[in-house]
C-alpha positions as CSV (number, residue, x, y, z in Angstrom):
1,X,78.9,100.2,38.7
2,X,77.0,101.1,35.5
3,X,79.1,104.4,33.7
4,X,77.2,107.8,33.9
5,X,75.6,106.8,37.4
6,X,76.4,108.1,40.6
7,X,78.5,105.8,42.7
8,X,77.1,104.6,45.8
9,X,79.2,102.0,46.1
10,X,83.2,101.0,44.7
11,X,83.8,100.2,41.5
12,X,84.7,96.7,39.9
13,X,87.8,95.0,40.7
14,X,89.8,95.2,37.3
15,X,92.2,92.2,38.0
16,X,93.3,90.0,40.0
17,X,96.4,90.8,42.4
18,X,98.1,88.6,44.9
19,X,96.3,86.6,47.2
20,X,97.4,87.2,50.8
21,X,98.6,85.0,53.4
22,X,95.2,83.1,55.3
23,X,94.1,85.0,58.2
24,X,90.4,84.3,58.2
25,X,90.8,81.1,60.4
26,X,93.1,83.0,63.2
27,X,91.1,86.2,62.5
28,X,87.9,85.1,64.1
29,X,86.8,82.3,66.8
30,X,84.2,81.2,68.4
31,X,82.4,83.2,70.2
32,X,79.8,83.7,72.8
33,X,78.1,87.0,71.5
34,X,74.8,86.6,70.8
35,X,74.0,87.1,67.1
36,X,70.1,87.3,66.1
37,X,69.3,84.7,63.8
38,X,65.7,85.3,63.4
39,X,63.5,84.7,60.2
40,X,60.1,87.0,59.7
41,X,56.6,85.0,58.8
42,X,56.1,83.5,55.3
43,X,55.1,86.4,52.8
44,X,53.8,86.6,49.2
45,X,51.0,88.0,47.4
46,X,50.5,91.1,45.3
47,X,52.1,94.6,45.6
48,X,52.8,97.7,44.2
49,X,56.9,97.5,42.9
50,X,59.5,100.4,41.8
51,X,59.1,104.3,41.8
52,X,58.7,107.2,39.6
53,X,61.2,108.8,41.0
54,X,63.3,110.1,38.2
55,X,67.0,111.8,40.0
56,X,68.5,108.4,38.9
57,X,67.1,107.5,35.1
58,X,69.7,104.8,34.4
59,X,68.6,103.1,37.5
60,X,65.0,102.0,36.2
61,X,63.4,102.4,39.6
62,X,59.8,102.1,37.8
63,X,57.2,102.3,36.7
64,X,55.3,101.5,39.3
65,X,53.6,98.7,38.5
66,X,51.4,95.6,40.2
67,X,53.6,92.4,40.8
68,X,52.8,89.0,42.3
69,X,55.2,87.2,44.6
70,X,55.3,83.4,45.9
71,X,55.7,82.9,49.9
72,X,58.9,82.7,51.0
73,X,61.0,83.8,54.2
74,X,63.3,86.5,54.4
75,X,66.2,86.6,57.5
76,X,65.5,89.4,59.8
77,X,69.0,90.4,59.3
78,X,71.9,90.5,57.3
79,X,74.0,87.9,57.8
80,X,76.4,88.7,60.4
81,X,80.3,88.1,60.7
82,X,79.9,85.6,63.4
83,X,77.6,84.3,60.6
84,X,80.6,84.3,58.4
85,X,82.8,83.3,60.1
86,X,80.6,80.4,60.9
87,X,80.5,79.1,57.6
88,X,84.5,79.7,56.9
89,X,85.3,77.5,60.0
90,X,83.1,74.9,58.2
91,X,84.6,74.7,54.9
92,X,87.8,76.5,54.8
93,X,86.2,79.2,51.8
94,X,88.2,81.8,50.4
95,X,86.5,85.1,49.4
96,X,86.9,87.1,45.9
97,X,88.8,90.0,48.1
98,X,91.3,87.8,49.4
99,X,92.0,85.4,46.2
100,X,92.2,89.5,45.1
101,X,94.9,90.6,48.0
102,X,93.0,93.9,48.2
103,X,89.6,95.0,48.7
104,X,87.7,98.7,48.4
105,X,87.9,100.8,51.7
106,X,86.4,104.0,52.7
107,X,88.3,106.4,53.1
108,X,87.5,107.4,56.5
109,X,87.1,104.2,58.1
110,X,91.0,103.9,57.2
111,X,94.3,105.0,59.2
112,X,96.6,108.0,57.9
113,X,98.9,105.2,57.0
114,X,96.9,103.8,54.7
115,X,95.5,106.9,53.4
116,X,99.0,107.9,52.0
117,X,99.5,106.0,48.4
118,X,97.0,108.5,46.2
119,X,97.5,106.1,43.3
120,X,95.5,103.5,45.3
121,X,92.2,105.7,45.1
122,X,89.5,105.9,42.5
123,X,89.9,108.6,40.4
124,X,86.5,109.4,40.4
125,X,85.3,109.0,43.5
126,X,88.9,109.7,45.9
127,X,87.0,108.5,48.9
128,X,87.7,105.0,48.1
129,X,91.2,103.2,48.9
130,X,91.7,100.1,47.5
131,X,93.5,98.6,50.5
132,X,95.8,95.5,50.5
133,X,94.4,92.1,52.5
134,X,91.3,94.1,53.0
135,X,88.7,92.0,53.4
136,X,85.8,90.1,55.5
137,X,88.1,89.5,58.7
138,X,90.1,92.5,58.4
139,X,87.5,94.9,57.2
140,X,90.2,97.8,57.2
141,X,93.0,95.9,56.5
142,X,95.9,93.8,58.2
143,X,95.7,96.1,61.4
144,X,91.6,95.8,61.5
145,X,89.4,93.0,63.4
146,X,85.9,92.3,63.6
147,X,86.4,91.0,67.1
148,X,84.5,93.6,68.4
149,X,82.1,94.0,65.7
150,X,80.6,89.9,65.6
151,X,77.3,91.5,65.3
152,X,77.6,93.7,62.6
153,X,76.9,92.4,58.8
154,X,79.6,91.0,57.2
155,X,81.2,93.1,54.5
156,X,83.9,92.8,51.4
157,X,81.5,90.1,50.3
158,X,81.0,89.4,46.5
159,X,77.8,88.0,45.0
160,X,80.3,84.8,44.4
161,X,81.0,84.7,47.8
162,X,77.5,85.7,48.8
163,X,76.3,82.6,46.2
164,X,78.7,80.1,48.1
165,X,77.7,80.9,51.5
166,X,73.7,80.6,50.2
167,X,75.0,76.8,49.0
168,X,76.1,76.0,52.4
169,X,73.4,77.1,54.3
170,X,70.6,75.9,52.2
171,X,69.4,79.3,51.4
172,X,69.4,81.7,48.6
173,X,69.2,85.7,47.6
174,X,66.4,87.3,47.4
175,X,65.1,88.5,44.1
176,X,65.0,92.0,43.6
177,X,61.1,91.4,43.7
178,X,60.9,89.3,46.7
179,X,63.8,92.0,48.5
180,X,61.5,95.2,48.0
181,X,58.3,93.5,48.9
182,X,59.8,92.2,52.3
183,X,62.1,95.5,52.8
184,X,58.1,97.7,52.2
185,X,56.7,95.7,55.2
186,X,53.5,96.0,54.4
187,X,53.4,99.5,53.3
188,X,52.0,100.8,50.0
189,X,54.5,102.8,48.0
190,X,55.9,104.9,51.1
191,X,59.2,106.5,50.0
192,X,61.0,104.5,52.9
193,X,60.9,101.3,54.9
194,X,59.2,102.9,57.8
195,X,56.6,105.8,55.8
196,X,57.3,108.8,54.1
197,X,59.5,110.6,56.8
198,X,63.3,110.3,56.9
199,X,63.0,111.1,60.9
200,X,59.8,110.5,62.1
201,X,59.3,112.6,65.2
202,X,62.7,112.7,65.1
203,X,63.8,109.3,65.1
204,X,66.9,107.9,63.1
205,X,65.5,104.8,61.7
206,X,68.8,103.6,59.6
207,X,72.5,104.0,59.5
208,X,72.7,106.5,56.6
209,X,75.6,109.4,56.5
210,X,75.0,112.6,58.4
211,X,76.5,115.7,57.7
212,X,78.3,117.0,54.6
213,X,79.4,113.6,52.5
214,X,82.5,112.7,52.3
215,X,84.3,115.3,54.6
216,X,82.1,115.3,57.8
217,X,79.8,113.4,59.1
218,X,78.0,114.6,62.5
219,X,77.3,110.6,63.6
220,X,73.7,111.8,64.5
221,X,72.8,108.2,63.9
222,X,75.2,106.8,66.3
223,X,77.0,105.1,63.7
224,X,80.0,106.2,61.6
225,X,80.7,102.4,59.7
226,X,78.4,99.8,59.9
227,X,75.8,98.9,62.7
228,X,74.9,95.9,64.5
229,X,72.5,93.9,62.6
230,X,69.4,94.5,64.8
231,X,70.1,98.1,65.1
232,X,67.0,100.7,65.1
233,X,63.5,99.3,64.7
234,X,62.1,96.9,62.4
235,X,59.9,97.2,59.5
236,X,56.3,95.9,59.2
237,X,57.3,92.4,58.5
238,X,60.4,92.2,61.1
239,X,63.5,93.4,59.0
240,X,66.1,95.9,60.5
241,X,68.7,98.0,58.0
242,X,66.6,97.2,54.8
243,X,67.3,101.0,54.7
244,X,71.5,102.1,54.8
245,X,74.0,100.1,56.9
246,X,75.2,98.3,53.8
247,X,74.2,96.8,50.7
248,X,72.7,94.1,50.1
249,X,73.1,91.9,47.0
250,X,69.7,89.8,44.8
251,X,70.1,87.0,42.7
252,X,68.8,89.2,39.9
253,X,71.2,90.5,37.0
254,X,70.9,94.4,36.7
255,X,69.1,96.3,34.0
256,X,67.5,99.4,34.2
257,X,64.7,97.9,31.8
258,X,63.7,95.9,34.6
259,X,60.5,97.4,35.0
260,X,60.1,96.8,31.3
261,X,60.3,93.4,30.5
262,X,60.2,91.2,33.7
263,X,57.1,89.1,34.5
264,X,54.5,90.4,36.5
265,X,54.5,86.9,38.5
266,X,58.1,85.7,40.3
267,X,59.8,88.5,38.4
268,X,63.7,87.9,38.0
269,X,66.0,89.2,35.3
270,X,68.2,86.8,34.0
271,X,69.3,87.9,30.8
272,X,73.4,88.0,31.7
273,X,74.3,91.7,31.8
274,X,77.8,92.5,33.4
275,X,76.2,93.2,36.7
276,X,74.4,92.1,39.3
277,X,71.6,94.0,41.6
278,X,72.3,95.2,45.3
279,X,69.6,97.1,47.4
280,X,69.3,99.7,50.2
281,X,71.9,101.9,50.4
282,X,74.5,102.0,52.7
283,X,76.0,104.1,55.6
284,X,77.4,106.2,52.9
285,X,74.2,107.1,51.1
286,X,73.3,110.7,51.6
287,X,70.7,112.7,50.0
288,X,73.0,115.1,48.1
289,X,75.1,112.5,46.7
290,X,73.1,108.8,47.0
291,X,69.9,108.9,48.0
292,X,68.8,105.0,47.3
293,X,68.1,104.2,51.0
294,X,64.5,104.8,49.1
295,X,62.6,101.2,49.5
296,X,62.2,101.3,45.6
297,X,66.0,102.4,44.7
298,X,68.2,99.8,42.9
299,X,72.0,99.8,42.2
300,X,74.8,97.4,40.9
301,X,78.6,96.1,40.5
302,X,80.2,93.5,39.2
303,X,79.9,89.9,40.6
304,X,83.3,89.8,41.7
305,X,83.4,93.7,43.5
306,X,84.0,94.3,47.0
307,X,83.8,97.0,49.5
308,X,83.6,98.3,53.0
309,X,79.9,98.4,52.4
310,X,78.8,95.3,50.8
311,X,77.2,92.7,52.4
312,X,73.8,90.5,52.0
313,X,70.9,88.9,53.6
314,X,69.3,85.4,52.8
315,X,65.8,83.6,51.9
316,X,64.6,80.3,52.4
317,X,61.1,78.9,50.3
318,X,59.7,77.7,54.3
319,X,60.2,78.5,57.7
């Protein structure tokens, strides 16, 4: 994460530890849940991008300003850990967490066991654990499975790993541009994926934290980690969780002059900065702390970083 901005998500691994013994193979199998694999209808064309919404000034939310986008295809969903798991069957890949041996955790998601070492947490924000053979099969660490959780988005992923499992599927991240564009549905500047209401006559419409963040959270939602990937409704164009659940990561680099100095056509930054761009927020994100569940909000880690709340979605140039 960029210094002086508040952290949504973990920071940066710092170096490498020990890799842990493969589980990823034994961890998951074949199975017959049904996972949505569903893309929405080409899109492209003209709309209004970013925010002048000024709580997070480093981020570089706007100005608002007029951009043009080619067609492309955008996955319903993010991509799931039967997904994942799909593609590790195939080629036996090895994710930055594991070749790590440990892998950011919330806090809350974790046992009292693993809660104990304090030297493990980030000073700054003590809600995050840096677990041991945390990662995508074992999202809370060795005693974790996603066995019952095939539908929910894959987490602990990289942009590396993200990158490698857009190679083997013939796809690629979304551009920031292309991401906000597909995650506004249609809408013209509304503050949210849906319109301007958090709770529209009520409604939860994403998996975002309710309560008092971090020390209680009232699970209004229905969620307290992630959510199945077709959870809630869908925006205009067919996505679900474009809004909280977890991050998702763009090809972009990061750079709060975004606004400044990409093209109005195709825009992509990708002048190398030490970061690269996520969107949307995650179940984490509250107003008092995070609020960049907003459509327009932008945020960022290292290429390597991993955590609890990372994950990704894909797009394709044709149906």
């Amino acid at each position: 994460m960029v210094e002086g901005r508040p952290q949504c998500c973990a920071q940066g691994h710092a170096g490498k530890g020990a890799a842990p013994g493969g589980g990823a193979l034994r961890a998951i199998s074949p199975s017959p849940v049904p996972i949505p694999r569903k893309w929405s209808a080409l899109i492209g064309g003209t709309f209004r991008m970013g925010s002048d919404d000024a709580r997070f000034p480093d981020d570089g939310e706007g100005p608002i300003r007029a951009v043009t986008v080619s067609t492309f295809a955008i996955a319903c969903y993010a991509v799931s850990n039967l997904q994942f798991g799909d593609f590790v069957r195939a080629t036996g890949y090895t994710t930055d967490a594991e070749r790590y041996g440990w892998s950011f955790v919330f806090d809350g998601l974790l046992s009292q066991a693993n809660r104990a070492d304090p030297a493990s947490r980030v000073w700054e924000t003590p809600w995050w654990v840096a677990v041991p053979h945390a990662y995508w099969a074992q999202p809370e660490g060795p005693s974790s499975t996603i066995l019952g959780r095939l539908d929910h988005p894959v987490v602990h992923i990289s942009w590396n790993d993200a990158q490698a499992y857009c190679k083997w599927s013939g796809t690629r991240l979304p551009t920031e541009a292309e991401w906000e564009m597909a995650a506004r549905g249609g809408l013209d500047q509304a503050i949210y994926a849906w319109g301007d209401e958090l709770q529209p006559a009520g409604t939860h419409r994403c998996n975002i934290w309710q309560g008092v963040f971090p020390d209680h959270n009232t699970i209004d939602d229905g969620y307290f980690g992630t959510a199945p990937v077709h959870a809630f409704d869908a925006n205009g164009y067919g996505l679900y969780n474009v809004a909280g659940n977890v991050w998702e990561w763009c090809e972009d680099y990061f750079s709060s002059q975004y606004h400044h100095v990409t093209a109005p056509v195709d825009p992509v930054f990708t002048a190398p900065t030490p970061y690269r761009s996520l969107r949307g927020g995650s179940f984490l994100c509250h107003d008092s702390y995070c609020n960049r569940y907003r459509v327009a909000a932008r945020s960022s880690n290292t290429p390597n970083s991993t955590a609890s709340n990372i994950g990704f979605r894909v797009v394709r140039a044709k149906l």
